[in-house]
Backbone as CSV, one residue per row, in Angstrom:
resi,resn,N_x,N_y,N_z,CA_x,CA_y,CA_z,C_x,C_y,C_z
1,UNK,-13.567,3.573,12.126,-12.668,4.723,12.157,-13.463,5.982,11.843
2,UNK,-13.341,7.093,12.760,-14.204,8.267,12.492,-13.950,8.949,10.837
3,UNK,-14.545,9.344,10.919,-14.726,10.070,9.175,-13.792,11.527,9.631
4,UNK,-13.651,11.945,10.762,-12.638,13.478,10.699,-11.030,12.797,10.713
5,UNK,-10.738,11.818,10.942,-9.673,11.156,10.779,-8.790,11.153,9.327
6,UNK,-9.818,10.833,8.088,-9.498,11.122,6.968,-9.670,9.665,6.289
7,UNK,-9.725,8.780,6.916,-9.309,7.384,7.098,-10.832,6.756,7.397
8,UNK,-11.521,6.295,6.487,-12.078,4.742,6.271,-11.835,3.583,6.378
9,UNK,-12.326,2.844,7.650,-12.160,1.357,8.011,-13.072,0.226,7.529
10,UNK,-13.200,-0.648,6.974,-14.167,-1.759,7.021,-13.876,-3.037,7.046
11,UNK,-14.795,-4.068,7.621,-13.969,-5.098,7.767,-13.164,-5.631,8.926
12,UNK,-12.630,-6.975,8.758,-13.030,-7.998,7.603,-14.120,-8.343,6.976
13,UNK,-14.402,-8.860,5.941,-15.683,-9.069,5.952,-16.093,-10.641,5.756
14,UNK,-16.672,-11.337,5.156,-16.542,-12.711,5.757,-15.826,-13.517,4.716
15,UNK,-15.206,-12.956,3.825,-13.678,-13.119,2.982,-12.545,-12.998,3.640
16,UNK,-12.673,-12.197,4.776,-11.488,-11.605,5.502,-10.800,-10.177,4.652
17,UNK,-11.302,-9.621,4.007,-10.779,-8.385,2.909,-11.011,-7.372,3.846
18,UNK,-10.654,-6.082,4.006,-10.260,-5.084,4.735,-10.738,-3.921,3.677
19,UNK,-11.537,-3.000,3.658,-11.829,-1.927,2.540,-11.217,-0.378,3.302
20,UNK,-9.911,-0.200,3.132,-10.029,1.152,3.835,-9.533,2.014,2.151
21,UNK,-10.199,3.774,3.003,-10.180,4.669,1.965,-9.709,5.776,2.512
22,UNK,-8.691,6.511,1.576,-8.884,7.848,2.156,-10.094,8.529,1.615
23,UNK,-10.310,9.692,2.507,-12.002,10.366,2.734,-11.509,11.821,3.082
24,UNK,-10.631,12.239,2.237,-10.359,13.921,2.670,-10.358,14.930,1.155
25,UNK,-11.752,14.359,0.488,-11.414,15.331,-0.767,-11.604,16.684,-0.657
26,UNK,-11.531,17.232,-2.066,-10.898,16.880,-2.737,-9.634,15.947,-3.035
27,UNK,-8.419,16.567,-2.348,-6.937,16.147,-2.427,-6.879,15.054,-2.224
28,UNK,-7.387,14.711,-0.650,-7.234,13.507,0.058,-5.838,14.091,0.360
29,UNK,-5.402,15.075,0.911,-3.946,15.369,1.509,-3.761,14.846,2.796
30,UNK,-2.772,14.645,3.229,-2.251,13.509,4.269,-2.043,14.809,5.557
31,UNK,-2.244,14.305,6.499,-2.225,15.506,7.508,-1.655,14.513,8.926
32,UNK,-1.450,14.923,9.996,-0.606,13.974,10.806,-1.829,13.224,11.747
33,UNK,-3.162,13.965,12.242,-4.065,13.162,11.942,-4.730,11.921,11.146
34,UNK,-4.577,12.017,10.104,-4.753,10.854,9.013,-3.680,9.739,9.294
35,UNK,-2.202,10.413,9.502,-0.933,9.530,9.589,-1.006,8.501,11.037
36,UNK,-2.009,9.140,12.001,-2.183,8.430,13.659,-3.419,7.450,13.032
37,UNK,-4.198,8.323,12.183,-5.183,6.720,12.368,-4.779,5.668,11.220
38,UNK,-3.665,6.017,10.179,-2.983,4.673,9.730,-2.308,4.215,10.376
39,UNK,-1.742,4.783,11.364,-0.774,4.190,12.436,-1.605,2.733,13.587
40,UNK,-2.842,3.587,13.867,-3.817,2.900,14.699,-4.502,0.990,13.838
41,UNK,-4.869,1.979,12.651,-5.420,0.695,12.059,-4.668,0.095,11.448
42,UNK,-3.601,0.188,11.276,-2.506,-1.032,10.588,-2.011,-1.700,10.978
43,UNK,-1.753,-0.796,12.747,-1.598,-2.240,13.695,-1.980,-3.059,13.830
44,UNK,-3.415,-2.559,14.244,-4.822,-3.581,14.604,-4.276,-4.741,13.415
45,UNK,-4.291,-4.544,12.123,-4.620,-5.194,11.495,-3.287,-6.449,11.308
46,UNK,-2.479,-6.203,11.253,-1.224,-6.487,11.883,-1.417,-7.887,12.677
47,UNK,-2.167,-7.499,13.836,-2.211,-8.482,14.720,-4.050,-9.379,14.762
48,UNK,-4.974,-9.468,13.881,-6.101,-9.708,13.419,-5.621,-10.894,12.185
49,UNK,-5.809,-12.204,12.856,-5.623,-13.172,12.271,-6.871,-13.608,10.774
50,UNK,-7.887,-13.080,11.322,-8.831,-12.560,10.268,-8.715,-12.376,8.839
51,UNK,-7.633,-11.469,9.180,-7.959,-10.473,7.799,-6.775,-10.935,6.981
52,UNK,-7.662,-11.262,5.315,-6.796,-12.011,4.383,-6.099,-11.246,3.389
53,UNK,-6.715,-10.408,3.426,-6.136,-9.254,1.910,-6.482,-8.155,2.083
54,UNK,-6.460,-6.665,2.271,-6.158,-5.413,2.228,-6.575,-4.524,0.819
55,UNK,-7.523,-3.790,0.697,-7.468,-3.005,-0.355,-7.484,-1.139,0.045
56,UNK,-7.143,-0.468,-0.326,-7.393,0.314,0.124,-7.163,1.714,-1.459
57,UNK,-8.428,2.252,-1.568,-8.887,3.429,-2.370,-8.817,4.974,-1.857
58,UNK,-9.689,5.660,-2.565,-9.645,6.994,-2.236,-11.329,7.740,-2.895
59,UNK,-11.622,8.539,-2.038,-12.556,9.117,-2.682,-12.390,10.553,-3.882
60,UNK,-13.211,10.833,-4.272,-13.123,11.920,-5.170,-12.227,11.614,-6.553
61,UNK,-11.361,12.658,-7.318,-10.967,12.740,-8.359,-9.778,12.518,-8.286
62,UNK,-8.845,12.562,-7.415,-7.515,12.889,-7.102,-6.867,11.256,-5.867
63,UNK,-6.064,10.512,-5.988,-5.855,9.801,-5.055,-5.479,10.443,-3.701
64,UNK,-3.757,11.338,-3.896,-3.872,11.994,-2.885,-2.839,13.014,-3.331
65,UNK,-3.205,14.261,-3.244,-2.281,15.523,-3.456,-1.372,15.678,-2.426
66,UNK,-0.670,15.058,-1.635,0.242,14.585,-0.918,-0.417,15.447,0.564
67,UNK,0.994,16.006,1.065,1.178,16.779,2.310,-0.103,17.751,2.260
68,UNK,-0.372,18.035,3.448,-1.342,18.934,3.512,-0.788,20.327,4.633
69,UNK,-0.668,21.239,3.612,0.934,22.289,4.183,-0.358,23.327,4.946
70,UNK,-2.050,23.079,5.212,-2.814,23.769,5.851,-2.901,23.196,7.006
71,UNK,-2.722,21.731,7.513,-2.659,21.261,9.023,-1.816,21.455,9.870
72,UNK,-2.425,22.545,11.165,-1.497,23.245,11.466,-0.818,22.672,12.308
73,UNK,-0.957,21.111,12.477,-0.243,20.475,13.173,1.364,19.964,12.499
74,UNK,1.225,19.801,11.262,1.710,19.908,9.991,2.614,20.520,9.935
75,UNK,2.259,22.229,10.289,3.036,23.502,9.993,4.096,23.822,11.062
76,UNK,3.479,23.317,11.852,4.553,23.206,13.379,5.699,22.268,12.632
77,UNK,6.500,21.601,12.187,6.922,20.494,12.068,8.321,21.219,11.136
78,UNK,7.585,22.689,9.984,8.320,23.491,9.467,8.986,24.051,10.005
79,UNK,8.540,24.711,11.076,9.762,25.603,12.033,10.042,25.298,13.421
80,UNK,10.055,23.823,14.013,10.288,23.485,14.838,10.998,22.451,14.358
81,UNK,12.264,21.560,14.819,13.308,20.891,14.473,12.558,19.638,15.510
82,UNK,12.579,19.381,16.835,11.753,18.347,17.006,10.921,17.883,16.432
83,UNK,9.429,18.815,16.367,8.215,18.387,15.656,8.333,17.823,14.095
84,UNK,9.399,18.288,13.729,9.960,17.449,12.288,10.787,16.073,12.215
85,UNK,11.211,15.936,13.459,11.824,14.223,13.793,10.494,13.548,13.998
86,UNK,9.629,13.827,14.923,8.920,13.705,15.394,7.531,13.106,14.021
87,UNK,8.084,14.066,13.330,7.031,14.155,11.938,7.414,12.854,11.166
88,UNK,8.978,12.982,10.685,9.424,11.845,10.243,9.724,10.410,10.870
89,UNK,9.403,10.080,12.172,9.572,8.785,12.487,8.155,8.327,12.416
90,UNK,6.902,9.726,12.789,5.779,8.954,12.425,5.281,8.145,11.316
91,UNK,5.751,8.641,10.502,5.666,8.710,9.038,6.566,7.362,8.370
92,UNK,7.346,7.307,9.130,8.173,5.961,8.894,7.593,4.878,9.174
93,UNK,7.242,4.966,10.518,6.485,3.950,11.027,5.131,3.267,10.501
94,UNK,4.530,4.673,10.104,3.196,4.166,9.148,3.460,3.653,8.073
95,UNK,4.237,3.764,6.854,4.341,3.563,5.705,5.182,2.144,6.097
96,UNK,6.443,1.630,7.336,6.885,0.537,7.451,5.808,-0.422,7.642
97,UNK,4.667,-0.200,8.400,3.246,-0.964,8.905,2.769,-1.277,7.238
98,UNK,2.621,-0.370,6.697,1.767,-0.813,4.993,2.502,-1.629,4.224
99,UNK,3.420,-1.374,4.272,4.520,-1.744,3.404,4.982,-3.262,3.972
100,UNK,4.551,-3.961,5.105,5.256,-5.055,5.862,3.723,-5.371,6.104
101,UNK,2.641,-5.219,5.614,1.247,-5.741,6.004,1.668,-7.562,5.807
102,UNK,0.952,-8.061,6.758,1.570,-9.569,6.848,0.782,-10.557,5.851
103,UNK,-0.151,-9.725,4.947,-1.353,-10.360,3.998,-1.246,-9.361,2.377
104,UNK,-1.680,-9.883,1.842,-1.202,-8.969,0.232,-2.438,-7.651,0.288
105,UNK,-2.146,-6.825,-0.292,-2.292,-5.256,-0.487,-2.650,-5.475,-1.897
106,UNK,-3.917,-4.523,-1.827,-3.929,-3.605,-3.276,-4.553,-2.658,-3.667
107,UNK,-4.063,-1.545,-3.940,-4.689,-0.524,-4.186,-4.791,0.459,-5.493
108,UNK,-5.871,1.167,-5.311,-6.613,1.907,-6.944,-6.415,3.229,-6.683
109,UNK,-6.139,3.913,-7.627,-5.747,5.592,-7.657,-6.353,5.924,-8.855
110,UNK,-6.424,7.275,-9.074,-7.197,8.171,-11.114,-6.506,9.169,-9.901
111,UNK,-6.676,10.118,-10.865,-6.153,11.552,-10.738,-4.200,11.422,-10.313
112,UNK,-4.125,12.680,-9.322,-2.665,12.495,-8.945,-2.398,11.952,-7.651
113,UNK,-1.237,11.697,-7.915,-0.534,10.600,-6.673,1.047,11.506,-6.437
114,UNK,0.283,11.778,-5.256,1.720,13.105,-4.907,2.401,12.496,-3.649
115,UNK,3.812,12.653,-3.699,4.433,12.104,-2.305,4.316,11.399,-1.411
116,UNK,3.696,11.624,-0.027,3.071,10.485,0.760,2.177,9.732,0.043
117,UNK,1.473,10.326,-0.914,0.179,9.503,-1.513,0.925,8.247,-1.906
118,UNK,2.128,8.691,-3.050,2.456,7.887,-3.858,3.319,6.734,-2.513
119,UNK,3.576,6.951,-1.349,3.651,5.942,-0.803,3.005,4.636,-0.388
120,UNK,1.354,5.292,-0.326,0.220,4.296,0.155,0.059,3.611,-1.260
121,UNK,0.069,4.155,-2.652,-0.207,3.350,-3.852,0.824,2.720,-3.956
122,UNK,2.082,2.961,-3.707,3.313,2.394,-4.441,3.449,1.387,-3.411
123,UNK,3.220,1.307,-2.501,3.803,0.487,-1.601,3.308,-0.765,-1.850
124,UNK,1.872,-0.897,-2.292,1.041,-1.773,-2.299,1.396,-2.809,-3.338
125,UNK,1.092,-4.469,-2.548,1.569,-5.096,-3.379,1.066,-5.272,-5.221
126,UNK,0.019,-4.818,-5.113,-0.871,-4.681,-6.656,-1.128,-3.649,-6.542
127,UNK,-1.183,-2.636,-7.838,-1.750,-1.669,-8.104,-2.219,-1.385,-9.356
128,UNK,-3.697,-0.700,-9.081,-4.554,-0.462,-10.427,-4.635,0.724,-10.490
129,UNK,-4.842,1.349,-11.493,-5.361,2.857,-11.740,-5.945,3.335,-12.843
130,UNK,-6.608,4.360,-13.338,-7.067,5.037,-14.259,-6.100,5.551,-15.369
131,UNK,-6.710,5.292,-16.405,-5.497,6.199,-17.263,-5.180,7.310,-16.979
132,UNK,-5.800,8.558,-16.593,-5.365,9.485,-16.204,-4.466,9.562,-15.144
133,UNK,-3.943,8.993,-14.427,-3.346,8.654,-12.939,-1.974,8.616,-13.402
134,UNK,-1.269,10.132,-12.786,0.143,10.450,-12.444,0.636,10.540,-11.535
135,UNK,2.123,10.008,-11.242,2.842,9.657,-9.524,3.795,11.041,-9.779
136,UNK,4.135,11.528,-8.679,4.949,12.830,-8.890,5.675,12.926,-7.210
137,UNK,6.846,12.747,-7.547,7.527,13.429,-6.084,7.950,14.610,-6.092
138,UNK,7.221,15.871,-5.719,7.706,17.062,-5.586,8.891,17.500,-4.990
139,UNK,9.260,16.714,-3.978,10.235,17.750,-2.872,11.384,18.291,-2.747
140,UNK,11.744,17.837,-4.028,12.929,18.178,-4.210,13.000,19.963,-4.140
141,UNK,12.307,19.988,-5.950,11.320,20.863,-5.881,11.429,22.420,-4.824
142,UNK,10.354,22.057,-3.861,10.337,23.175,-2.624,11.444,22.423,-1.467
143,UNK,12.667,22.096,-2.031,13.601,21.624,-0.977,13.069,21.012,0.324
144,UNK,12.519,20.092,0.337,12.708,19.330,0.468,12.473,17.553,0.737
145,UNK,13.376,17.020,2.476,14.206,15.876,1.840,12.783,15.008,2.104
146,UNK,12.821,14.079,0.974,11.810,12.924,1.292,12.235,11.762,1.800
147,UNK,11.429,11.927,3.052,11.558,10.979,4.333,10.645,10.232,4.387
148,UNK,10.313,9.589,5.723,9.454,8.452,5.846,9.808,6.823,5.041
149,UNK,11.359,7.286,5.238,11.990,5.967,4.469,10.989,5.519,3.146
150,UNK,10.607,6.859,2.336,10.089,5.979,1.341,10.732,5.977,-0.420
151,UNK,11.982,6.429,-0.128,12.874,5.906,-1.410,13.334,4.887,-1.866
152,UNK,13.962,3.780,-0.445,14.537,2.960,-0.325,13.483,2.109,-0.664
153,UNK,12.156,2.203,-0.112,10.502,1.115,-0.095,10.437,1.365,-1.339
154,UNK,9.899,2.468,-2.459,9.618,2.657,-3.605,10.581,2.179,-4.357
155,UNK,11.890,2.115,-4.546,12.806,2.004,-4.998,12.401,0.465,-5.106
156,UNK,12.468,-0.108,-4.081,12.143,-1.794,-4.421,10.634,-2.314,-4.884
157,UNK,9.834,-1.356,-4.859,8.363,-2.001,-5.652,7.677,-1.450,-6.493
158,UNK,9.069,-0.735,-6.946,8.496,0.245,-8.255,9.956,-0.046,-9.179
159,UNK,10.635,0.238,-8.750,12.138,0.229,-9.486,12.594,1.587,-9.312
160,UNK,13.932,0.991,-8.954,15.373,1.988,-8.798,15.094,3.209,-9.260
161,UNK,14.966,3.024,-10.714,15.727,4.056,-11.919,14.049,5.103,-11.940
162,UNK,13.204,4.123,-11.659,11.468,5.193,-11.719,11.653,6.477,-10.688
163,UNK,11.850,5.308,-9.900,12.122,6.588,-7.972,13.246,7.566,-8.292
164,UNK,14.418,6.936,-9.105,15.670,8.257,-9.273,15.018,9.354,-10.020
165,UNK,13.859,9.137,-11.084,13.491,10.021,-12.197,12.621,10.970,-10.994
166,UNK,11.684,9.971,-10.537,10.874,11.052,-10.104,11.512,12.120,-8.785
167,UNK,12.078,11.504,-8.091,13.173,12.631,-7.433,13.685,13.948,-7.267
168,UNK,14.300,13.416,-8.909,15.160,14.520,-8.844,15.086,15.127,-9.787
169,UNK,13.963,14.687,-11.338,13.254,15.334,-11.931,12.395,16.054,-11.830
170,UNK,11.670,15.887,-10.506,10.313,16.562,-10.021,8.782,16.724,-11.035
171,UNK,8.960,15.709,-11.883,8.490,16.060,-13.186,7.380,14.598,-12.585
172,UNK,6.092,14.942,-13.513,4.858,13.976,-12.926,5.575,12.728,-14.133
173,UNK,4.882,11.412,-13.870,4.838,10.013,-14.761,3.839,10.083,-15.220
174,UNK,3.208,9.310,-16.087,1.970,9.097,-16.668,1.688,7.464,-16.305
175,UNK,0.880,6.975,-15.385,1.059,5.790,-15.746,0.879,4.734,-16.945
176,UNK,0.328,5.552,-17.574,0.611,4.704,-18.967,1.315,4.938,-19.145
177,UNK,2.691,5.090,-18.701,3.863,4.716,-19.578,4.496,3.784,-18.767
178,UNK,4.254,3.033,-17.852,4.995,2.068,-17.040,3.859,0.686,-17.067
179,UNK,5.243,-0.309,-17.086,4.212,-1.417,-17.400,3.260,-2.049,-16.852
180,UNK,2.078,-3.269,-17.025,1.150,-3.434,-16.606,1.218,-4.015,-15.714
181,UNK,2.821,-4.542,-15.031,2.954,-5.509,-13.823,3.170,-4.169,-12.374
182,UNK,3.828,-2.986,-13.524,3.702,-2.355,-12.092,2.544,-1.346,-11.464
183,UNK,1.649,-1.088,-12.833,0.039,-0.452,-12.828,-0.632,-1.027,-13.506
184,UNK,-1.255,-1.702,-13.029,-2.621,-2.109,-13.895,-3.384,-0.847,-14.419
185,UNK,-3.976,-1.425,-15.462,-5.387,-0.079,-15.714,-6.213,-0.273,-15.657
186,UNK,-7.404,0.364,-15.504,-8.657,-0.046,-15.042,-9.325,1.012,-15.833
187,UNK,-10.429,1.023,-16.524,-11.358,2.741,-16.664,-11.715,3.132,-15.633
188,UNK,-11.995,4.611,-15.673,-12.015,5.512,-14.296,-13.342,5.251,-13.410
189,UNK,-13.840,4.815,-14.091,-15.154,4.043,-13.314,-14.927,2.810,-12.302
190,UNK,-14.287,2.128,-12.940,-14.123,0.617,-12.464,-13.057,0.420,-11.797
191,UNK,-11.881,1.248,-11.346,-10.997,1.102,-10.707,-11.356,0.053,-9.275
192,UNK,-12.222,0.661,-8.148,-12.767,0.417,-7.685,-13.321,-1.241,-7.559
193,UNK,-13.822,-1.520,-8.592,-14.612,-2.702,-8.700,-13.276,-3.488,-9.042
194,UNK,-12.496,-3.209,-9.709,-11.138,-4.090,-10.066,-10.181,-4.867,-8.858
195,UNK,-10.051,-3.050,-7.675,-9.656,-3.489,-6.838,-10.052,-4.438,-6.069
196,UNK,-11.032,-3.939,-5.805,-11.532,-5.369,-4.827,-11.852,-6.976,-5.588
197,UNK,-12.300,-6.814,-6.981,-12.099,-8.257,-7.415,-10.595,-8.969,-7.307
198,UNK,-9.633,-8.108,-6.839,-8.505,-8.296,-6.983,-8.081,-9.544,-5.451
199,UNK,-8.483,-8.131,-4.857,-8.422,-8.395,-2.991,-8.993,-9.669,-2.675
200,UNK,-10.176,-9.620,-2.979,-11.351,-10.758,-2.810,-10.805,-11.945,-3.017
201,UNK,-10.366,-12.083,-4.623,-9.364,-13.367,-5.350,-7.833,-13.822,-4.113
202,UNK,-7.576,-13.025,-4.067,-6.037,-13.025,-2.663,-6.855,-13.606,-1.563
203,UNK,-7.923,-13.277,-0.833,-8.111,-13.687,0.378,-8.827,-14.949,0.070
204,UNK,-9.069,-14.889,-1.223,-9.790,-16.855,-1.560,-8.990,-17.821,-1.686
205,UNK,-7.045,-17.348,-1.899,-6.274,-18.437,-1.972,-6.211,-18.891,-0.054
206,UNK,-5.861,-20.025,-0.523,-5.420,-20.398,1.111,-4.124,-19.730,1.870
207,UNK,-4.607,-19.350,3.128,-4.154,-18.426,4.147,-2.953,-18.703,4.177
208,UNK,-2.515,-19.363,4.694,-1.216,-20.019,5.185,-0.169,-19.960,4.145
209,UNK,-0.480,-20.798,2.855,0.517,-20.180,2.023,0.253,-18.636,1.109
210,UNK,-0.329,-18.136,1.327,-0.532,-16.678,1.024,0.239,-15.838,1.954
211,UNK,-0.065,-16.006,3.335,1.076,-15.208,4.364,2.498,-15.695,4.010
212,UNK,2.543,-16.809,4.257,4.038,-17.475,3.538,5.126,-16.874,2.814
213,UNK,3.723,-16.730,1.374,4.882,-16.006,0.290,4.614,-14.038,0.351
214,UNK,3.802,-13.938,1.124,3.918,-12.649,1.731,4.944,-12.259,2.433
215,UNK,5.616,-13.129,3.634,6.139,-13.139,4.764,7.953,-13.112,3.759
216,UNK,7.834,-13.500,3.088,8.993,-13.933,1.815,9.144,-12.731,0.883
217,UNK,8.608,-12.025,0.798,8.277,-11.259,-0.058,8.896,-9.731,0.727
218,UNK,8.669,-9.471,2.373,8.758,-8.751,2.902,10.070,-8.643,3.170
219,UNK,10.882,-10.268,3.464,11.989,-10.097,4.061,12.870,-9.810,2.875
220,UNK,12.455,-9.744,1.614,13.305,-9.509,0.180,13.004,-7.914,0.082
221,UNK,12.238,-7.546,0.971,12.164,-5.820,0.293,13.198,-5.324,1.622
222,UNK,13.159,-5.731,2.764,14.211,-5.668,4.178,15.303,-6.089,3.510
223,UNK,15.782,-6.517,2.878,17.177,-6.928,2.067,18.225,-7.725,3.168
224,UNK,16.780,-8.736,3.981,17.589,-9.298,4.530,18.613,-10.497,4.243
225,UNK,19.692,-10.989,5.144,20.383,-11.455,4.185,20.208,-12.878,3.361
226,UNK,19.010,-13.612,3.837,18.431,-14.742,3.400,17.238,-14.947,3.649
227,UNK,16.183,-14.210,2.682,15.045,-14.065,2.578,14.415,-15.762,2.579
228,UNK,15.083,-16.896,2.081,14.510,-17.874,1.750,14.986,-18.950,3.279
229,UNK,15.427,-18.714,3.928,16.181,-19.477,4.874,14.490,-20.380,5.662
230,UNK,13.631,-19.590,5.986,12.700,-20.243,6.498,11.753,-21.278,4.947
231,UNK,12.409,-21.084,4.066,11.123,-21.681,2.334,10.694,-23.101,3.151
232,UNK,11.679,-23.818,3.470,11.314,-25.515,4.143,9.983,-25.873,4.901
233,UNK,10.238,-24.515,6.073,9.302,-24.764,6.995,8.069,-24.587,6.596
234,UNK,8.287,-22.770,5.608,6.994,-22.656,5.466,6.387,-23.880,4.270
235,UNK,6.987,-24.187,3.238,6.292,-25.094,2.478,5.800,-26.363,3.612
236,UNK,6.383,-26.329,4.446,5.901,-27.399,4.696,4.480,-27.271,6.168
237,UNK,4.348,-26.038,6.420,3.018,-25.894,6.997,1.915,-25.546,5.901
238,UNK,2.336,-24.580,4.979,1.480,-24.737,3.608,0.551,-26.120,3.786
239,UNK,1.757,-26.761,3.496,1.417,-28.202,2.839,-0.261,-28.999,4.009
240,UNK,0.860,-28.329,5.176,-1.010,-29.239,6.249,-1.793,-28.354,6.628
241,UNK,-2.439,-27.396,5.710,-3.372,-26.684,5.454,-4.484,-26.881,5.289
242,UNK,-5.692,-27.530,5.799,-6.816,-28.255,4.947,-7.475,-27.361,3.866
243,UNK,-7.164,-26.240,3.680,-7.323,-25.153,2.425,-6.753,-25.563,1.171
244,UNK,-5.067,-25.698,1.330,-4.069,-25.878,0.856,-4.685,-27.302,0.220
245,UNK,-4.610,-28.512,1.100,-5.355,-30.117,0.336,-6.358,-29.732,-0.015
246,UNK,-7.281,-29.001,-0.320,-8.532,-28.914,-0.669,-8.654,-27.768,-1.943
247,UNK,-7.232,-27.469,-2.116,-7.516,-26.724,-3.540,-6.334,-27.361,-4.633
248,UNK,-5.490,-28.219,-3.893,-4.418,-29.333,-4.513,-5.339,-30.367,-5.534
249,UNK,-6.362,-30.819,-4.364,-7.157,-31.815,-4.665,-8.056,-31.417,-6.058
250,UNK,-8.352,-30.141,-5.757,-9.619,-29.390,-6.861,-8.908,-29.507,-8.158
251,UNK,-7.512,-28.944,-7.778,-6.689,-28.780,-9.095,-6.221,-29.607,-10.041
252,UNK,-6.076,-30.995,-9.453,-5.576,-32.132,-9.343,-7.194,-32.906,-10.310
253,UNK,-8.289,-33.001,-9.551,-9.313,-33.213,-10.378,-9.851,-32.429,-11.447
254,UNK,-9.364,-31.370,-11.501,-9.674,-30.163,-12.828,-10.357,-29.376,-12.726
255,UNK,-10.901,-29.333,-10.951,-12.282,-28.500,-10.897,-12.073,-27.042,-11.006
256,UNK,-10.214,-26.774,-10.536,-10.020,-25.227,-10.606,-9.015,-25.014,-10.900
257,UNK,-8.546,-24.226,-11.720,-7.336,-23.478,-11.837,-6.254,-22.835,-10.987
């Protein structure tokens, strides 16, 4: 993935782990450029039987200072009523692609995590960060509405009552004050190295039941109406996995946890 994109690709690598970053510092602000090549590579990845686990970081000090109100592709979107549908279905679509990745996610933030940002961290099925690392939804704020369906997504992998505060309080979180299942901490150094020991560990369980309880996991954030209706089948392709017998077996003899 080109570097003017904003967007860092790597991978798989022979774990099957995926390393993407945003690459637009300072801010790392999201621009509709950046939003086409998450659009591009999430597909890909989507359909890349390969790839086992997903991490994805940020460069510089800041994860991502959200919108970027200088892309003037961006700015069109303010005073044109199409280019703002247009804005928001893209935007839907990308964050539905992250958020429905068919393999587990995890991602590392320090500094701030503003709006769209806080979509790419929040969405993710694990998340680590720096002590310093605050989530903040502005938009209320400069009026306005936050789209890209990501209230309803945050709302379910963060909690209800977090997403109502940050809303309509407009007021930043600290993540140290939310618990360690829904931010890990990491020192500001090691975020990085955490994440990916994280990723790495996910793409070492066996595939099959890892997509499984991924695939389970997705249809409970879709609130569909019987997330468990397929559990049979999948336990039972799990089960003839030669991954799956071969870490039963390990476990079974004591060799692994």
């Amino acid at each position: 993935m080109s570097e003017l994109s904003g967007l860092l690709a790597h991978g798989p690598d022979d774990r099957g782990v995926v390393r993407l970053q945003l690459n637009r510092p300072p801010g790392n602000r999201i621009t509709i450029q950046l939003l086409e090549a998450f659009e591009r590579t999430l597909s890909a990845l989507h359909e890349d039987r390969g790839v086992r686990a997903v991490m994805l970081t940020a460069t510089g000090q800041h994860f991502s200072q959200g919108a970027d109100l200088g892309d003037a592709r961006l700015a069109q979107a303010v005073v044109d009523h199409t280019k703002a549908v247009e804005l928001g279905e893209l935007g839907r679509r990308v964050y539905h692609l992250w958020a429905n990745m068919p393999v587990p996610t995890v991602a590392g933030a320090r500094g701030q995590v503003i709006g769209g940002g806080l979509g790419f961290f929040g969405l993710a099925d694990i998340r680590v960060a720096a002590a310093n690392t605050t989530l903040l939804l502005p938009e209320l704020k400069r009026g306005i509405h936050i789209t890209w369906g990501l209230l309803p997504a945050l709302s379910h992998t963060l909690g209800e009552q977090l997403v109502r505060y940050l809303a309509l309080s407009t007021r930043p979180v600290p993540v140290s004050y939310l618990p360690h299942w829904i931010v890990e901490r990491a020192p500001n150094d090691h975020v990085e190295d955490r994440v990916s020991e994280l990723a790495t560990r996910l793409a070492d369980r066996p595939s099959t039941a890892a997509r499984a309880i991924v695939d389970t996991l997705r249809c409970m954030g879709r609130d569909e109406p019987d997330p468990a209706a397929l559990d049979a089948v999948r336990f039972a392709d799990s089960m003839q996995c030669p991954e799956t017998r071969e870490a039963l077996m390990a476990w079974m003899t004591g060799k692994r946890g």
